[in-house]
C-alpha positions in Angstrom: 125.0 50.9 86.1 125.6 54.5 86.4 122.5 57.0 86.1 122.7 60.5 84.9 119.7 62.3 86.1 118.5 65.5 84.4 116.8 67.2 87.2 117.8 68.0 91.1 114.2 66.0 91.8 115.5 63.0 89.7 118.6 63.0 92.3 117.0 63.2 95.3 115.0 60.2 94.4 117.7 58.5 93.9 119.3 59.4 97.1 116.4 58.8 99.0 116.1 55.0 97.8 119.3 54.7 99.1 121.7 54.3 95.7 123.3 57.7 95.3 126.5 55.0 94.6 124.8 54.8 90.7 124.7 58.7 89.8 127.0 60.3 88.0 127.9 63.8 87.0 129.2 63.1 83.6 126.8 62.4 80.9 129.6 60.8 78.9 130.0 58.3 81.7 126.2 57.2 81.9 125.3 53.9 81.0 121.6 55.3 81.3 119.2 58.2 82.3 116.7 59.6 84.6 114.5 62.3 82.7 112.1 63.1 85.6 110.3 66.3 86.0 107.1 66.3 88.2 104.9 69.1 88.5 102.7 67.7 91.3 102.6 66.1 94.4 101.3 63.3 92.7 104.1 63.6 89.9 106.8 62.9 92.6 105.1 59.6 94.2 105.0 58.8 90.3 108.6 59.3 89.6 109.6 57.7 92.9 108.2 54.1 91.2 109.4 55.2 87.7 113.0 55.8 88.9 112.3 52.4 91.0 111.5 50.2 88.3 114.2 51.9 86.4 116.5 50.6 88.8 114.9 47.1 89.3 113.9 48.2 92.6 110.3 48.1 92.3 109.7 47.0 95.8 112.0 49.2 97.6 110.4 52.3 95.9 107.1 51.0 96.1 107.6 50.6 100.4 108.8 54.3 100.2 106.0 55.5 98.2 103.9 54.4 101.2 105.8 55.7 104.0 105.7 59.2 102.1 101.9 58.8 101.6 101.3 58.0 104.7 103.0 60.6 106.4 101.2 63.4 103.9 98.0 61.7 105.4 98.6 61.6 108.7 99.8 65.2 108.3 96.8 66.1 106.5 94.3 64.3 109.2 95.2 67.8 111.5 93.1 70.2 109.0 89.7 70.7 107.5 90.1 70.5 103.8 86.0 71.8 104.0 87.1 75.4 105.6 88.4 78.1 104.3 91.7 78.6 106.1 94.0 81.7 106.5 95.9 83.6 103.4 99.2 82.4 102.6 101.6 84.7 101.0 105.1 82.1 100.0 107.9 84.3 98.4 110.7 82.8 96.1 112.1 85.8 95.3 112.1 89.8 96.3 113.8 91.7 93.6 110.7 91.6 92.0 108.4 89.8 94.2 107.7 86.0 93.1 105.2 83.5 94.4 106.0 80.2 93.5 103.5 77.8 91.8 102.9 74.1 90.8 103.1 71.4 93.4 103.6 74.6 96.0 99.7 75.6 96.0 98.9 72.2 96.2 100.8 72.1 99.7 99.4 75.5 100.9 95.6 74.0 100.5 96.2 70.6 101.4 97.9 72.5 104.6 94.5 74.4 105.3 95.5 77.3 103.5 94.5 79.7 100.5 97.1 80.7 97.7 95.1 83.6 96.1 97.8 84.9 94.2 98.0 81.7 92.3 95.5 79.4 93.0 94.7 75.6 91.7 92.0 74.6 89.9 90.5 71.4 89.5 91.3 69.5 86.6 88.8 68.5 83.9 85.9 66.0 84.9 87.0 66.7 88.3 84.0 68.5 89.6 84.9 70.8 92.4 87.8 68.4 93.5 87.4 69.4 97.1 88.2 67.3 100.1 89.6 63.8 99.6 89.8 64.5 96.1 92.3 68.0 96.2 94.8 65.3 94.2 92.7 66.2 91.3 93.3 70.3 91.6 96.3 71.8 90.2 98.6 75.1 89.9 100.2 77.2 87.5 103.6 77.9 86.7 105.1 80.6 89.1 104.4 84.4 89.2 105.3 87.7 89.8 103.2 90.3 91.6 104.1 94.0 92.8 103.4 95.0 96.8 100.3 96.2 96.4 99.5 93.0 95.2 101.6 91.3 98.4 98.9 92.7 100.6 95.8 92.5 98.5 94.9 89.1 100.0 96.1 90.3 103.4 97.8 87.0 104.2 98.0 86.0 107.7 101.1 83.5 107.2 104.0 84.7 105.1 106.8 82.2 104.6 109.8 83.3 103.0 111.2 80.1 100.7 113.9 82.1 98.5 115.7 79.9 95.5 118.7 79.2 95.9 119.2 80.7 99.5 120.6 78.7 102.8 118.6 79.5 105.5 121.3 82.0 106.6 121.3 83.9 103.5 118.0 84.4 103.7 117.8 85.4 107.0 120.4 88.4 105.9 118.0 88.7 102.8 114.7 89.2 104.5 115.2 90.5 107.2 115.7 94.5 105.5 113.0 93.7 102.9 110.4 92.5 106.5 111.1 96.4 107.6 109.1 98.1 104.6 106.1 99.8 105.8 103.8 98.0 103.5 105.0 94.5 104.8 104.7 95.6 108.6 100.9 96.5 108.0 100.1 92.8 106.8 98.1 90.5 109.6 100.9 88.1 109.3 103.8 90.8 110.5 101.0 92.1 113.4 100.8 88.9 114.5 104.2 87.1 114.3 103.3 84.5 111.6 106.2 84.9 109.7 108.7 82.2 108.8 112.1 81.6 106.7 112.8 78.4 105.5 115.8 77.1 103.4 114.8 77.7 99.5 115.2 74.2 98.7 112.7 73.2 100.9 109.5 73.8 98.6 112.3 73.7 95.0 112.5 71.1 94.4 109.8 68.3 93.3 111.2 65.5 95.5 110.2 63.2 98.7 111.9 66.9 100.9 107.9 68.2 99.5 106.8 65.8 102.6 109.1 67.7 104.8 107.6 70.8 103.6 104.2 69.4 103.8 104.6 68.9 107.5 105.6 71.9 108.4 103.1 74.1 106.6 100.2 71.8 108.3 102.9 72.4 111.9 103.0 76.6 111.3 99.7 76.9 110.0 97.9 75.2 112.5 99.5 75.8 115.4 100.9 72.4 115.6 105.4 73.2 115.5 105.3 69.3 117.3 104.3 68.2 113.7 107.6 69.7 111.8 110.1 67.5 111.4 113.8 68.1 113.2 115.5 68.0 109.4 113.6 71.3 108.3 115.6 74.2 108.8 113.5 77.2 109.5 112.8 80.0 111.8 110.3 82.7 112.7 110.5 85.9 112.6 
């Protein structure tokens, strides 16, 4: 068998389950196809038993499935999903601003924060979906806002996820664009809550969203013992 997957989120699945051996990078080579593309948290714990069954690993993928969920839970058991937590600026990009969206609100909230500048909502028939039931609220594609905008919601976190970027190239990105007068009067610059992680941390849809997951709850909460030693990040 060898498996041409459409989408970055389809190949880290695949990775993850351990049978990288079976992609290729030639569609004319592919004896089949992985056409994944979550949108949600739940989306990616989906896919990960799709792409198992696809490869007649149902059980393996099923046993990952339940190590991811239960590290998002035991994560998740660290903040009050009743509370409203502190303002949470994520940028993607800075030439013009952009605040990501999708499965990256999700995290924020679930975290203990508040995405203002693009928000979920709870799905239909889902009442207020608050609590144990945030699986049923959901975000928006992403979006771009201006600087005024930036520090609207005065966020006291800012984390700095750019697409595309190492965690170097970021560093050599942000750290010009963190000198603007506008961005040093925002709670988060006052009081050192300011991060840079790798872009492909919060990117792509796959089981690297638990990473990212772990550390939001770690730097939001004031809990770093909770981010795991594969996430590449720094404050500022």
């Amino acid at each position: 068998m060898r498996l041409f997957c459409h989408s970055k989120a389809a190949s880290e699945i695949l990775h993850a389950l351990g049978f990288a051996h079976l992609e290729t990078l030639n569609l004319a080579e592919a004896t089949g196809e992985i056409a994944i593309h979550p949108r949600t948290i739940e989306d990616m714990l989906d896919a990960v038993l799709t792409i198992g069954d696809q490869i007649n690993q149902p059980a393996r993928a099923t046993d990952f499935v339940v190590k991811l969920r239960g590290r998002l839970h035991a994560a998740q058991d660290f903040i009050n999903p009743y509370l409203d937590g502190p303002s949470v600026l994520i940028l993607e990009a800075l030439e013009p601003l952009r605040v990501p969206g999708l499965w990256v609100p999700q995290l924020v909230e679930r975290a203990g924060g508040r995405f203002p500048w693009n928000p979920t909502s709870a799905v239909e028939e889902a009442g207020a979906a608050a609590g144990p039931q945030m699986a049923y609220r959901t975000a928006g594609e992403a979006v771009t806002i201006s600087p005024a905008q930036g520090e609207m919601h005065r966020p006291e976190f800012v984390v700095f996820a750019i697409a595309g970027l190492s965690l170097d190239d970021a560093r050599a990105a942000v750290r010009p664009f963190t000198a603007q007068s506008w961005f040093q009067s925002l709670p988060a610059a006052s009081k050192s809550q300011v991060a840079i992680i790798a872009g492909d941390a919060l990117a792509t849809p796959g089981p690297g969203l638990v990473d990212a997951f772990e550390f939001l709850v770690g730097f939001l909460n004031g809990r770093e013992e909770l981010i795991p030693q594969s996430m590449a990040w720094e404050r500022l």
